[in-house]
Structures are given as C-alpha cells and as structure tokens.
C-alpha positions as YAML, in Angstrom:
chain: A
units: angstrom
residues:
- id: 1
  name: UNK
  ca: [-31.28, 81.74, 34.59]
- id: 2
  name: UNK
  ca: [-30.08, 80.25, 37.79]
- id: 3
  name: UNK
  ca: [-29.31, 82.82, 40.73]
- id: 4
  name: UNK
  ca: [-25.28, 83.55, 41.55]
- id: 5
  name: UNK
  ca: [-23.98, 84.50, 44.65]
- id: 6
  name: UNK
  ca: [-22.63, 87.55, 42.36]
- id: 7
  name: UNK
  ca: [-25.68, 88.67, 43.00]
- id: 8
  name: UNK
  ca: [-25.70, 88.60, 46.35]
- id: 9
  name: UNK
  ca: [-26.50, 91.78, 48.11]
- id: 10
  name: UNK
  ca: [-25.18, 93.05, 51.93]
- id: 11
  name: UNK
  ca: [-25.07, 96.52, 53.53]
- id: 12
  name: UNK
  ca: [-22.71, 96.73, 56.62]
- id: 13
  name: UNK
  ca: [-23.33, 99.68, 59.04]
- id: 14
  name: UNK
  ca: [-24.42, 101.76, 56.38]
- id: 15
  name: UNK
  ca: [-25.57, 105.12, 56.86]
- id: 16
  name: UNK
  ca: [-26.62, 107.77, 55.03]
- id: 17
  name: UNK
  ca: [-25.91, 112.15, 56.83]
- id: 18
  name: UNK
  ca: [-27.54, 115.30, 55.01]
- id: 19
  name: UNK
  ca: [-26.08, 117.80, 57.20]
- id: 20
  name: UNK
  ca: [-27.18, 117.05, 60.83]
- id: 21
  name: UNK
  ca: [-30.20, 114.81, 60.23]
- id: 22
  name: UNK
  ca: [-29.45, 110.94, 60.24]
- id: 23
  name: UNK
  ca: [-31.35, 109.51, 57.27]
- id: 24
  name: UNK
  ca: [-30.20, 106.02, 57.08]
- id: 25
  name: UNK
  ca: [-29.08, 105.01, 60.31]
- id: 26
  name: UNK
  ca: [-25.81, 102.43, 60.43]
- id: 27
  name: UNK
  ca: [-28.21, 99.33, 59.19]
- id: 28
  name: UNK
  ca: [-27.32, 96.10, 58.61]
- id: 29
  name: UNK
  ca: [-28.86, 93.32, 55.95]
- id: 30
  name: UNK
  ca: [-28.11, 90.94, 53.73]
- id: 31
  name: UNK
  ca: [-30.48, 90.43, 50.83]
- id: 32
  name: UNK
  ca: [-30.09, 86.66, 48.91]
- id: 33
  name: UNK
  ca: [-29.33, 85.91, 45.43]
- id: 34
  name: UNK
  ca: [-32.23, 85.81, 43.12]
- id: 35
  name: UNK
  ca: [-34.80, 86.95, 45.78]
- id: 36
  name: UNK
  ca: [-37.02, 89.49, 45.72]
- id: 37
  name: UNK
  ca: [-36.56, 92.30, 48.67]
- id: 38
  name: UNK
  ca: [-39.09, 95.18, 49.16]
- id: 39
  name: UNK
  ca: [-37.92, 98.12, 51.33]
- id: 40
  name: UNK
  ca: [-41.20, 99.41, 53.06]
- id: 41
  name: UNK
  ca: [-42.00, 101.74, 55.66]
- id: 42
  name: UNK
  ca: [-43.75, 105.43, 56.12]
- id: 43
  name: UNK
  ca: [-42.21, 108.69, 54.00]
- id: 44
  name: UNK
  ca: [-38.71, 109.68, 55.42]
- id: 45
  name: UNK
  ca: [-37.94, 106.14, 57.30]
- id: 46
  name: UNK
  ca: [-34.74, 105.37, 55.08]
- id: 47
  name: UNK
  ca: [-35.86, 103.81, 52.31]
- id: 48
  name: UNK
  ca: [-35.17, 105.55, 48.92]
- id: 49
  name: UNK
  ca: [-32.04, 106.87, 50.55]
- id: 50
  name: UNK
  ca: [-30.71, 103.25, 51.04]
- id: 51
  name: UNK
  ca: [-31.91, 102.31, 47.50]
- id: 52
  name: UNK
  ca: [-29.95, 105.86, 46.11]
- id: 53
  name: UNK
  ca: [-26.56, 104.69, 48.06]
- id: 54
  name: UNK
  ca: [-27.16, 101.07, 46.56]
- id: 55
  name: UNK
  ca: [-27.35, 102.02, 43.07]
- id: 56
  name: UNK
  ca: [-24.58, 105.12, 43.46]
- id: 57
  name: UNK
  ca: [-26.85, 108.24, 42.91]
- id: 58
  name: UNK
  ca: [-25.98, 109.35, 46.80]
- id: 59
  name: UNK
  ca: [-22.67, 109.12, 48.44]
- id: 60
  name: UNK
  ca: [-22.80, 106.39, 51.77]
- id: 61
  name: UNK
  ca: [-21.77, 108.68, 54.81]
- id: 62
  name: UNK
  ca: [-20.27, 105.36, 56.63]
- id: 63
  name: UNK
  ca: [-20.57, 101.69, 55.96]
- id: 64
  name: UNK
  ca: [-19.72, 99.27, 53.04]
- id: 65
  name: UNK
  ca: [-21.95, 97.81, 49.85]
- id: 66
  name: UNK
  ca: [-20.77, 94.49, 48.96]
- id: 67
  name: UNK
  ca: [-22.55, 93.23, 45.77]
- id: 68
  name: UNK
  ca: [-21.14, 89.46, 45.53]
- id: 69
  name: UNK
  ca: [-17.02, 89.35, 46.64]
- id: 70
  name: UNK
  ca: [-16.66, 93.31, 45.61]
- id: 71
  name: UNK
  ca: [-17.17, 96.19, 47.34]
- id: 72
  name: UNK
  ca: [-19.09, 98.80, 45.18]
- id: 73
  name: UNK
  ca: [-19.43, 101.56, 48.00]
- id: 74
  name: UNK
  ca: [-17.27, 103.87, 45.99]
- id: 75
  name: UNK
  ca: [-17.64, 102.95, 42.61]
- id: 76
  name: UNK
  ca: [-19.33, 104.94, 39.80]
- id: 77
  name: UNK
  ca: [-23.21, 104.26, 39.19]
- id: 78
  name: UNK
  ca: [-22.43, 102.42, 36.03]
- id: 79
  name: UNK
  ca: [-19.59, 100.11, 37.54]
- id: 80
  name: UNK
  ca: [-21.70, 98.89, 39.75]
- id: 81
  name: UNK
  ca: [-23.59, 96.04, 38.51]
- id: 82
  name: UNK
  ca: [-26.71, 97.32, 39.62]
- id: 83
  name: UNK
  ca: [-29.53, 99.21, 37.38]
- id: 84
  name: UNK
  ca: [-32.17, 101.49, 38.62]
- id: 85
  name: UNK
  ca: [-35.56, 101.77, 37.63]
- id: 86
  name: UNK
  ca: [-37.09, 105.15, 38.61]
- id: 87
  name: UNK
  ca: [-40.89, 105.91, 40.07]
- id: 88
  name: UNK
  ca: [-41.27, 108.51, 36.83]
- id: 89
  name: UNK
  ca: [-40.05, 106.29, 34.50]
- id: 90
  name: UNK
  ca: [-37.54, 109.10, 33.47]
- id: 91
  name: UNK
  ca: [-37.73, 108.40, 29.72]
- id: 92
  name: UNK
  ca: [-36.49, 110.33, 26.84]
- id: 93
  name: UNK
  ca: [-39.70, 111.54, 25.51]
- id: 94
  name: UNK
  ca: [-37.78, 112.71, 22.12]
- id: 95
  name: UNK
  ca: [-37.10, 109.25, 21.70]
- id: 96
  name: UNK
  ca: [-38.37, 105.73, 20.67]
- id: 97
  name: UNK
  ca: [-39.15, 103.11, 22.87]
- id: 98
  name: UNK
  ca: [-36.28, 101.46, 20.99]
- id: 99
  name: UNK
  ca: [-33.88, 104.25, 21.20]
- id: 100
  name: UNK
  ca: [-34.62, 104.28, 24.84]
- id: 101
  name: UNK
  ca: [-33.93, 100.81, 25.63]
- id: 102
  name: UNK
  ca: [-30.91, 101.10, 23.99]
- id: 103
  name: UNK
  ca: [-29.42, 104.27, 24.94]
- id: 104
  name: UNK
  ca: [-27.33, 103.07, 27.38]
- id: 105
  name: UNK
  ca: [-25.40, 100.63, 25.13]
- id: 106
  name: UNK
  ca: [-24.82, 103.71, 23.38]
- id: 107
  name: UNK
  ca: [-23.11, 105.95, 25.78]
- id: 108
  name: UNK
  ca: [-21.16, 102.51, 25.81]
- id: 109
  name: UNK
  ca: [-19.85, 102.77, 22.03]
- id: 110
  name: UNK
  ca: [-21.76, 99.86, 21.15]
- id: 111
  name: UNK
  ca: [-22.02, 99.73, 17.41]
- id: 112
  name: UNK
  ca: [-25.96, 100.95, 16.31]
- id: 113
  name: UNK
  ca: [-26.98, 97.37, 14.64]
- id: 114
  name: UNK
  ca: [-25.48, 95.39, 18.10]
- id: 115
  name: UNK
  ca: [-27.14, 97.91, 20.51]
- id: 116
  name: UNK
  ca: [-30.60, 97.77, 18.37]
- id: 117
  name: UNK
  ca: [-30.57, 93.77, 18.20]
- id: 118
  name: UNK
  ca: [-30.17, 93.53, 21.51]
- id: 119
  name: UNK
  ca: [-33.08, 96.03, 22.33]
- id: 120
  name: UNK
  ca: [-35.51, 94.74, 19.91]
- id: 121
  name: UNK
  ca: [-34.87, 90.95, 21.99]
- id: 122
  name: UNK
  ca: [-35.65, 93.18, 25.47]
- id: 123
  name: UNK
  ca: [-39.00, 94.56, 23.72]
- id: 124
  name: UNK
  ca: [-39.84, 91.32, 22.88]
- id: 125
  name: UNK
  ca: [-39.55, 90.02, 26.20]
- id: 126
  name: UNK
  ca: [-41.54, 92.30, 27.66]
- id: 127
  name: UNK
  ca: [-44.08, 91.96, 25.30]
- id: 128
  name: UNK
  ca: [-43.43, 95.67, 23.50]
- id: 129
  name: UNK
  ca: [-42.04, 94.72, 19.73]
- id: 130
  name: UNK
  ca: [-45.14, 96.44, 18.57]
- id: 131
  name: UNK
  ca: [-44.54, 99.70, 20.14]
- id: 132
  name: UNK
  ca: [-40.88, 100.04, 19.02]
- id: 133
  name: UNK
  ca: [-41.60, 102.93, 17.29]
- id: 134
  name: UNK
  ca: [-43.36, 105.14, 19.54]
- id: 135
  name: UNK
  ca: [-42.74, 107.48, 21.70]
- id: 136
  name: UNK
  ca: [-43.14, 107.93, 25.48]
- id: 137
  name: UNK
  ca: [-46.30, 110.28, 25.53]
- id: 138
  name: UNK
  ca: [-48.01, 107.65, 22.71]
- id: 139
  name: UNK
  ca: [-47.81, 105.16, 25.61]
- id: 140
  name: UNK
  ca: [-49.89, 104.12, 28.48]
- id: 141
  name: UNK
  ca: [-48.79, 104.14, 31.94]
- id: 142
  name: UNK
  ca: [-48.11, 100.48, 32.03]
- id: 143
  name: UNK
  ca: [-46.61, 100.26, 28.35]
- id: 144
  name: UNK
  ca: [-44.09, 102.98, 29.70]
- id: 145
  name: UNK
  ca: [-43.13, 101.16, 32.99]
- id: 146
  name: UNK
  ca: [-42.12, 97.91, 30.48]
- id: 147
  name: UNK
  ca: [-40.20, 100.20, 28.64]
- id: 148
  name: UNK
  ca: [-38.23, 101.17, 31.40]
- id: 149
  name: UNK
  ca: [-37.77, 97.81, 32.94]
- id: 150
  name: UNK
  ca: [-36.08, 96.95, 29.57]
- id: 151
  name: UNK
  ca: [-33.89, 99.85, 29.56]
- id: 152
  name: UNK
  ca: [-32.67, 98.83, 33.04]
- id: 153
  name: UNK
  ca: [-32.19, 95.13, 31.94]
- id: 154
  name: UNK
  ca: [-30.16, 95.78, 28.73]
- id: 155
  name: UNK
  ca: [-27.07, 96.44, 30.88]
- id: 156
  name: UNK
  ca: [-27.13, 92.90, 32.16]
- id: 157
  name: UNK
  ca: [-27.33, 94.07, 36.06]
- id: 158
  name: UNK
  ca: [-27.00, 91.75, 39.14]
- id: 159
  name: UNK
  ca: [-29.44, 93.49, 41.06]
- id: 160
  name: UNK
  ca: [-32.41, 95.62, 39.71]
- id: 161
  name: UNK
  ca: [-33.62, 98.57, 41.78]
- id: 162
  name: UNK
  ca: [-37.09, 99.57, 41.83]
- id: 163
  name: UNK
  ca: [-37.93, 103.17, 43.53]
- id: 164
  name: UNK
  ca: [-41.79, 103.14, 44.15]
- id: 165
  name: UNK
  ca: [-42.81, 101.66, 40.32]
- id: 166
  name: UNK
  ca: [-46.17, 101.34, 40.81]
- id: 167
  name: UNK
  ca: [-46.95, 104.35, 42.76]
- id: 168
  name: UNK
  ca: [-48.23, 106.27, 39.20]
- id: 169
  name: UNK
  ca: [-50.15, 103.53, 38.11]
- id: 170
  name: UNK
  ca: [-54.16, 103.09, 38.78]
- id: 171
  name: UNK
  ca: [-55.27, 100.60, 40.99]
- id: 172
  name: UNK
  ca: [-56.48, 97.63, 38.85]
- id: 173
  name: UNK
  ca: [-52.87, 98.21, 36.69]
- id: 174
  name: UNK
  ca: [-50.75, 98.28, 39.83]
- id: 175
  name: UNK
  ca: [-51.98, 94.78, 40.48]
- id: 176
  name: UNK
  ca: [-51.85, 93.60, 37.36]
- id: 177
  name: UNK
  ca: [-48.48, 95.23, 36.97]
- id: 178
  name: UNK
  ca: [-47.12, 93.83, 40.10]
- id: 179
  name: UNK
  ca: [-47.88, 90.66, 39.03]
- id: 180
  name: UNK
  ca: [-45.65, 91.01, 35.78]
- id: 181
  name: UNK
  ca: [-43.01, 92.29, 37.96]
- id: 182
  name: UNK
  ca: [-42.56, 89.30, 40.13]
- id: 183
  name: UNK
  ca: [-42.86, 87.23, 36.98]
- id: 184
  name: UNK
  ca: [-39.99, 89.14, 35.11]
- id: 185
  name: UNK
  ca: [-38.10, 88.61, 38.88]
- id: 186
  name: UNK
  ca: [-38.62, 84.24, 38.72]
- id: 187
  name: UNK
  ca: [-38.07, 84.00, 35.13]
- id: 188
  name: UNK
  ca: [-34.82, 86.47, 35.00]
- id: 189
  name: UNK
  ca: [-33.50, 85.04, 38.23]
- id: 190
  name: UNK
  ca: [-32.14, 88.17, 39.29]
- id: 191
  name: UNK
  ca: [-32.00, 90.41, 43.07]
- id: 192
  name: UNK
  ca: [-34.77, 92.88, 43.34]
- id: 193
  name: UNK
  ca: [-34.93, 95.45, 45.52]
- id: 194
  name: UNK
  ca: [-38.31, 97.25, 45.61]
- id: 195
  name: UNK
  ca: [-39.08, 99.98, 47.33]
- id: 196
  name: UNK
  ca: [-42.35, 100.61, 48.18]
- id: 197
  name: UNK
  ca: [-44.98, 102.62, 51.52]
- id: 198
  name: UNK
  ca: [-47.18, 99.76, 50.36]
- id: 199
  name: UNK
  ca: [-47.85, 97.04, 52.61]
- id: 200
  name: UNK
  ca: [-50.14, 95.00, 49.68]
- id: 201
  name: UNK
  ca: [-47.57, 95.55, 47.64]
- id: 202
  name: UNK
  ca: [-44.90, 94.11, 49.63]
- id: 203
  name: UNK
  ca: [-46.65, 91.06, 51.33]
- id: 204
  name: UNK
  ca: [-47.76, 90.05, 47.32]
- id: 205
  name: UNK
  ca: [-44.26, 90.37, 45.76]
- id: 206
  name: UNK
  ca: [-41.19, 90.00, 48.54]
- id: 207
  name: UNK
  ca: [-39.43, 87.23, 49.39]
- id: 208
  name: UNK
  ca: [-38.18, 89.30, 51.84]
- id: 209
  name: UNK
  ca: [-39.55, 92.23, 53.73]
- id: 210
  name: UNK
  ca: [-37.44, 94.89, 55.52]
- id: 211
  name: UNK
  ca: [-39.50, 97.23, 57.61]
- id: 212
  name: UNK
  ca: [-37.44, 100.98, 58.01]
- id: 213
  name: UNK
  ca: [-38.80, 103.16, 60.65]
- id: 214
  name: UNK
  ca: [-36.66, 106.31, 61.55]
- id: 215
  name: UNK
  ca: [-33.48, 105.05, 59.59]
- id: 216
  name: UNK
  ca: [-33.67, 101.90, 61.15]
- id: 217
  name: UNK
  ca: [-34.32, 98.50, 60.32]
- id: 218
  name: UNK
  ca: [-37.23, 97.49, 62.29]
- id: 219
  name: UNK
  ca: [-37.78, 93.94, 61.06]
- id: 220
  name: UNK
  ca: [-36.59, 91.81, 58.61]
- id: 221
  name: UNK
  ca: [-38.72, 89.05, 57.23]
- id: 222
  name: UNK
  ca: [-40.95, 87.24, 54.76]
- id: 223
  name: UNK
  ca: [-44.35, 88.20, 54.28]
- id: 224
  name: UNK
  ca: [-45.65, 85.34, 56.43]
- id: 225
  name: UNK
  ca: [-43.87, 86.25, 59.66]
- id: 226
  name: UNK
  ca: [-43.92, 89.38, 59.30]
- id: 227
  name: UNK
  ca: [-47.95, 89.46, 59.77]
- id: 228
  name: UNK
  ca: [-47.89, 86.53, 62.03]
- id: 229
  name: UNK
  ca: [-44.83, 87.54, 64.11]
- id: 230
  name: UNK
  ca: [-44.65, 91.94, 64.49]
- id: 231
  name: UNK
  ca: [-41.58, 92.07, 66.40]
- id: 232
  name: UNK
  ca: [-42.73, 95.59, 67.91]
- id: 233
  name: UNK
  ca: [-45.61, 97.65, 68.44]
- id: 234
  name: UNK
  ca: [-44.53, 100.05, 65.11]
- id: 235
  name: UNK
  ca: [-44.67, 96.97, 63.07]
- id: 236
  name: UNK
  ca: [-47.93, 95.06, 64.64]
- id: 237
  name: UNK
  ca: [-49.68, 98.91, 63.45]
- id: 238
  name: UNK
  ca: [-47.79, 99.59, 60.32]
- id: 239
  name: UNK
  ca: [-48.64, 96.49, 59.06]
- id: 240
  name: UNK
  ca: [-52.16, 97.07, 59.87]
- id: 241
  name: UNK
  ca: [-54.51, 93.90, 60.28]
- id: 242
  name: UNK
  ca: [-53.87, 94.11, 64.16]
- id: 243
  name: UNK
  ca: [-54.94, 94.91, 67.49]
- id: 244
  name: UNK
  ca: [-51.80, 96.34, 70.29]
- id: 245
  name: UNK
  ca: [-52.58, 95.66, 73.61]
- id: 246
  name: UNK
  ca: [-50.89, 96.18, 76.69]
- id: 247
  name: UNK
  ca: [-51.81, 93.40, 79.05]
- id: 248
  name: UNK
  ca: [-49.99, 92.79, 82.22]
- id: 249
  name: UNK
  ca: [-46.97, 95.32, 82.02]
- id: 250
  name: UNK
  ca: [-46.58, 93.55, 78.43]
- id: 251
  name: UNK
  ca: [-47.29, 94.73, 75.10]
- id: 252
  name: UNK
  ca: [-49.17, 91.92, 72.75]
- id: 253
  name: UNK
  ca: [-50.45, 92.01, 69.21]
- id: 254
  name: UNK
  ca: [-53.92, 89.77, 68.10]
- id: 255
  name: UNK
  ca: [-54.92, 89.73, 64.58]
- id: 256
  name: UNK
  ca: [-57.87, 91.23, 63.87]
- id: 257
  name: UNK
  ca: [-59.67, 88.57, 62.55]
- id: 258
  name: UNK
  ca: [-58.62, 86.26, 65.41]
- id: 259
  name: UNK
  ca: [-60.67, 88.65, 67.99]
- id: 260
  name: UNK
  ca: [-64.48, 87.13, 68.76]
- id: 261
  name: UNK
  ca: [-67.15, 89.68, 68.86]
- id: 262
  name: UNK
  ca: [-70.34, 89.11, 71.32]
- id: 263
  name: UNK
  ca: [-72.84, 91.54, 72.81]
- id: 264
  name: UNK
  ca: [-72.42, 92.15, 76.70]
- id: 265
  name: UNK
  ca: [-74.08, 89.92, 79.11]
- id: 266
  name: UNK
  ca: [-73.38, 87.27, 76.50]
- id: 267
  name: UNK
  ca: [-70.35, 85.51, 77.47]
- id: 268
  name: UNK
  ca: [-68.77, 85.17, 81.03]
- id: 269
  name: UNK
  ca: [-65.97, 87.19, 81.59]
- id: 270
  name: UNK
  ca: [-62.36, 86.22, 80.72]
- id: 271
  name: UNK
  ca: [-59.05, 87.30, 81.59]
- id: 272
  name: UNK
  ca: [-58.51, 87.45, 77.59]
- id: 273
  name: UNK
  ca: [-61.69, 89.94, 76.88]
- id: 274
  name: UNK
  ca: [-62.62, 93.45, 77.02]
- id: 275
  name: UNK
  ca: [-65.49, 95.43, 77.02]
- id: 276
  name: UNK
  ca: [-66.18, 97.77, 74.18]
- id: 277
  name: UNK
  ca: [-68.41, 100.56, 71.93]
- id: 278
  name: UNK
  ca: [-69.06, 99.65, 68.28]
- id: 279
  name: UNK
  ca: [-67.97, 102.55, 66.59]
- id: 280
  name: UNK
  ca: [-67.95, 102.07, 62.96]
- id: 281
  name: UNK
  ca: [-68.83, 99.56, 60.83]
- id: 282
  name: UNK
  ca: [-67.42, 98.97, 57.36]
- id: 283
  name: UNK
  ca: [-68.86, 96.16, 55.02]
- id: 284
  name: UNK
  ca: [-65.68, 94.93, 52.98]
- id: 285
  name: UNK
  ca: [-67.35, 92.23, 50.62]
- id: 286
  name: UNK
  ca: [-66.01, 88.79, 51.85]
- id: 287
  name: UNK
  ca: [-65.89, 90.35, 55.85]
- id: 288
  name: UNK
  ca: [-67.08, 93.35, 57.82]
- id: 289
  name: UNK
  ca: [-64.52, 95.35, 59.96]
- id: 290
  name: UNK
  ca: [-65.99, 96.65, 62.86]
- id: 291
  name: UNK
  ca: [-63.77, 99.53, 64.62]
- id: 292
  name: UNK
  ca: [-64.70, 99.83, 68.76]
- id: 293
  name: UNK
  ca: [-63.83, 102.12, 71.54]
- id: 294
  name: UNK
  ca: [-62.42, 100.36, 74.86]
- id: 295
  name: UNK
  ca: [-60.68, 101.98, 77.79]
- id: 296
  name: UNK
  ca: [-57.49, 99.61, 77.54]
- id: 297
  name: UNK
  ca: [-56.79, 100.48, 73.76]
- id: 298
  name: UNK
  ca: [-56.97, 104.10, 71.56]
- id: 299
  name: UNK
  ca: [-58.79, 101.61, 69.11]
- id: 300
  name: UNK
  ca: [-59.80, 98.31, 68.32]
- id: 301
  name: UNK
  ca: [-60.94, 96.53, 65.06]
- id: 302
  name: UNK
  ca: [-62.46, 92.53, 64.89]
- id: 303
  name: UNK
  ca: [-63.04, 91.25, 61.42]
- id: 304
  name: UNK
  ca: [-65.98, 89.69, 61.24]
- id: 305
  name: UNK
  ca: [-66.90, 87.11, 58.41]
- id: 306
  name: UNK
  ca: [-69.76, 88.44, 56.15]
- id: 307
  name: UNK
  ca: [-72.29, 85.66, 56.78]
- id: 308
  name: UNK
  ca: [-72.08, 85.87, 60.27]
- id: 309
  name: UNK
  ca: [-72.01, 89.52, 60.63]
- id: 310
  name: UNK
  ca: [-75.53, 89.76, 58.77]
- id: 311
  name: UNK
  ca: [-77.14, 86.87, 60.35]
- id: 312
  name: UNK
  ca: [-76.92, 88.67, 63.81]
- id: 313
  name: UNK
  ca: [-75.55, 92.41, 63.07]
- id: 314
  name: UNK
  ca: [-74.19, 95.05, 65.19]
- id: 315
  name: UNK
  ca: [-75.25, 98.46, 65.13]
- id: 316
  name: UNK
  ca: [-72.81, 101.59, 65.97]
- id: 317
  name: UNK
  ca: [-72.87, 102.48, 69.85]
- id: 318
  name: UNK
  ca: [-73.66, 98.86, 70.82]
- id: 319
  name: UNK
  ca: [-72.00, 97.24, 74.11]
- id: 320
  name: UNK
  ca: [-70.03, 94.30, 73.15]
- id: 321
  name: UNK
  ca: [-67.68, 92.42, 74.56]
- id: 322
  name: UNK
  ca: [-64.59, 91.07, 72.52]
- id: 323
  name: UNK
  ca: [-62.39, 88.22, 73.22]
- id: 324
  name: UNK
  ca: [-59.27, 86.69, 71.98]
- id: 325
  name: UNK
  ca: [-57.23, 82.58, 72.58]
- id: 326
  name: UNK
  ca: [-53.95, 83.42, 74.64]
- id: 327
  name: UNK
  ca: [-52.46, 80.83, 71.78]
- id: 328
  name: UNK
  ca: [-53.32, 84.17, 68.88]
- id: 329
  name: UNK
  ca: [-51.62, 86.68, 71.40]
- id: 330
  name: UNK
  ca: [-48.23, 87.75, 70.17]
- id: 331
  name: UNK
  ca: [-45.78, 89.20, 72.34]
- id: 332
  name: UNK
  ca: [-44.33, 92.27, 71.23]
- id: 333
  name: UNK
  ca: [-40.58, 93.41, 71.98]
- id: 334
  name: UNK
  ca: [-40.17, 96.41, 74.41]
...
C-alpha cells in the first residue's frame, strides 16, 4: 500500500487550555504521509494531550487539524479518519478477540457475516486466527496489544494513533513488540503517531521525532539528528548520551562516547579538557560509563570501550583529566 497525501498530517497553532494551565502550547508540525512520528518528552510536556485532540477524545482550545485537504478539528472521533490505539488496550473482556476486532463495524450496521470476514482477514494479519475465540484475560500481554492494533485497523484509518503501547509490556516483549509495530507501519503504509517518554523507543521506530517540553515543541527531527544535532540544552540531556557544557559564554553538547579519558599529569593541557573525580563506574557489557565530578559541569559521563577500560582501569575518586575534538562540540541554542 503506497502512502497518500490523504494521509498527510499538520497541526497549525494548536493548543490545548484546562482551565488556566496551558497544556499544549500553540505548536506547529507537519507529520508526512506514510511515516512514522513518535511524540516524546517527560510526563505533562504535551504529548497525550496533542494525540487526544488528534484523534477527537479532547476538544482543541485554538488551532486547526488538517488530515490531507480537510479540516477534522471539529469533527466527531469517528469522522475523522484517524483510529486510536490505547496504552490499556481497552478491550471488551466479555468478548472474543473476534467480536472485538469487529465491534466497530458493528456500531456501523455492518451485516454480522461482512463485519466477521473482514475481522477474521485482520487476525490473520496479525498473526491471531488461532486465538479468535478467546477472550481478553486468556491472552498474553502481547497477544492483547495485536488484538487491539486490529481493532483500530478494521476501520480503514489514515493515521493510527498509538498512546504509550508498549509501556505495559516487559522488557524483552517491548522490543520484540516494537519491532512488529514498525513492521505493521512499512507494510500497511500508513501515518503513525506514537507516543511514547521513551527515548529507545523513539530513536528505534520514528521516522520522525518531535521532542515536547512544557507544551512546546522543542525539536523536530529524525533519530539521527536528533542525537547528533540537540538543538538546546533540554534536548542534549533528555536525550541522554551527552555531556552540556558551557564554554566561553556558550553552551555546547559532546557525546559521551566522543570524550577521551586520561589520568592527570598524563596529557598536556588543552583548551578542550577538564579536570575531573571518577565517581562511579558502571560496566555496561560492550562499554563502561564512567560518571565524574568537575567544577565546570553538575556531572559528566565518558563512555569508555570495554577492552580499553580493563586493560588500564579507573578506580572511583581517581584524578583524571578528560578531553574532547572542537570538530564533536555541538553548539547549543540559547
């Protein structure tokens, strides 16, 4: 299935009021046909709100949602051309996996032998034919969350919403589960729009990554750029993976792993080096991630690569210098 500009996705000064507090913020984005957007960012930034006023289960305060050439800011939840796929699940535990795929064509007035040949083909897409029969609490965690995925795609929707779908599953499913998910996304060719406080989870599935701090839109980009380029400080340490340093009047963000670790006295000093405390040490399997203390910085961490951590180690309260290439220093905005 080739991706339509019908599905195309753009929020226009959108904001979101409960009462006096500002919970979406008048943001703007656009969010391509057939790609795969995750909405990420810290509890109470925005996020499920601007999911809720996408798919029509909260009113927009100001702003437009234009889904292709129509404007669905007003429109009922079902008019929309959007389906949402909730963090429980929310599955009718009275009935079948079966019946709950196809409950929706139901409340359409879609004959029983239509609506029950069309969710027997969804079950067999997502690999589920066998469980047609059962019943939500006969299911695992993962066999549920297929369920409701084909629930959500029997209505034929332009854009899928996703509000935190991995957040019940353990970790070894979430991965594998996450994996499906951007599968599903390629093969169906439709928009996704993910939300998600998980930065794994959004560099391994987005196309597109929106970072929300505050009700704002802090950054907008793919996964790539996003950990290469921070544009500010609140992204360089939600992201995680790098070191914020004010050098010069400026802010700048190094990578973590990009920062060269050496014992004082070592190495001649350098306009791109500090001096340091060790002051945990973490083995991580393929790298060791050594956390210091230095006056210009609350904290500092250096990945160091397992082999060469253990053929000279560090201990904890050790004076060490560390040092960075002006080429790995990114500039941060104001």
């Amino acid at each position: 299935m080739q991706p339509s500009r019908q599905s195309e996705l753009e929020l226009i000064k959108l904001t979101k009021r409960y009462g006096h507090t500002t919970a979406v913020d008048s943001i703007d984005l656009r969010i391509p046909s057939g790609s795969y957007c995750c909405l990420l960012g810290p509890s109470g930034c925005g996020k499920t709100s601007t999911l809720r006023m996408i798919a029509g289960h909260e009113d927009a305060s100001e702003g437009d949602i234009l889904l292709g050439d129509r404007n669905i800011t007003v429109l009922p939840a079902a008019e929309r051309g959007t389906a949402m796929m909730f963090q429980s699940y929310a599955l009718f535990p009275h009935l079948t996996s079966l019946e709950n795929v196809a409950f929706s064509l139901k409340m359409r007035g879609m004959p029983k032998p239509e609506r029950l040949k069309r969710a027997h083909e969804l079950l067999e897409r997502v690999a589920m034919s066998s469980y047609a029969e059962r019943k939500p609490a006969e299911l695992s965690g993962g066999q549920q969350q297929r369920i409701a995925l084909a629930r959500a795609l029997i209505t034929e929707p332009k854009v899928l919403l996703l509000d935190e779908p991995l957040s019940a599953l353990d970790p070894f499913l979430r991965i594998r589960m996450r994996a499906e998910l951007k599968r599903w996304q390629l093969e169906l060719g439709f928009t996704f729009v993910h939300v998600t406080h998980s930065q794994e989870e959004a560099m391994a599935l987005a196309d597109q990554v929106v970072v929300m701090s505050g009700g704002r839109i802090e950054q907008v980009a793919t996964p790539h750029e996003l950990f290469n380029a921070p544009a500010s400080e609140f992204v360089a340490r939600f992201m995680g993976g790098h070191n914020v340093l004010k050098r010069n009047d400026q802010s700048i963000a190094v990578r973590a792993d990009r920062m060269h670790l050496s014992r004082s006295g070592d190495s001649s000093p350098s306009s791109n080096a500090l001096s340091a405390t060790v002051r945990a040490i973490e083995y991580q399997g393929t790298y060791v991630l050594i956390s210091l203390g230095a006056e210009a910085s609350d904290e500092l961490s250096v990945m160091v690569q397992e082999a060469e951590f253990f053929s000279s180690p560090f201990e904890v309260g050790s004076a060490v210098q560390v040092s960075w290439s002006a080429a790995d220093a990114h500039q941060l905005q104001a």
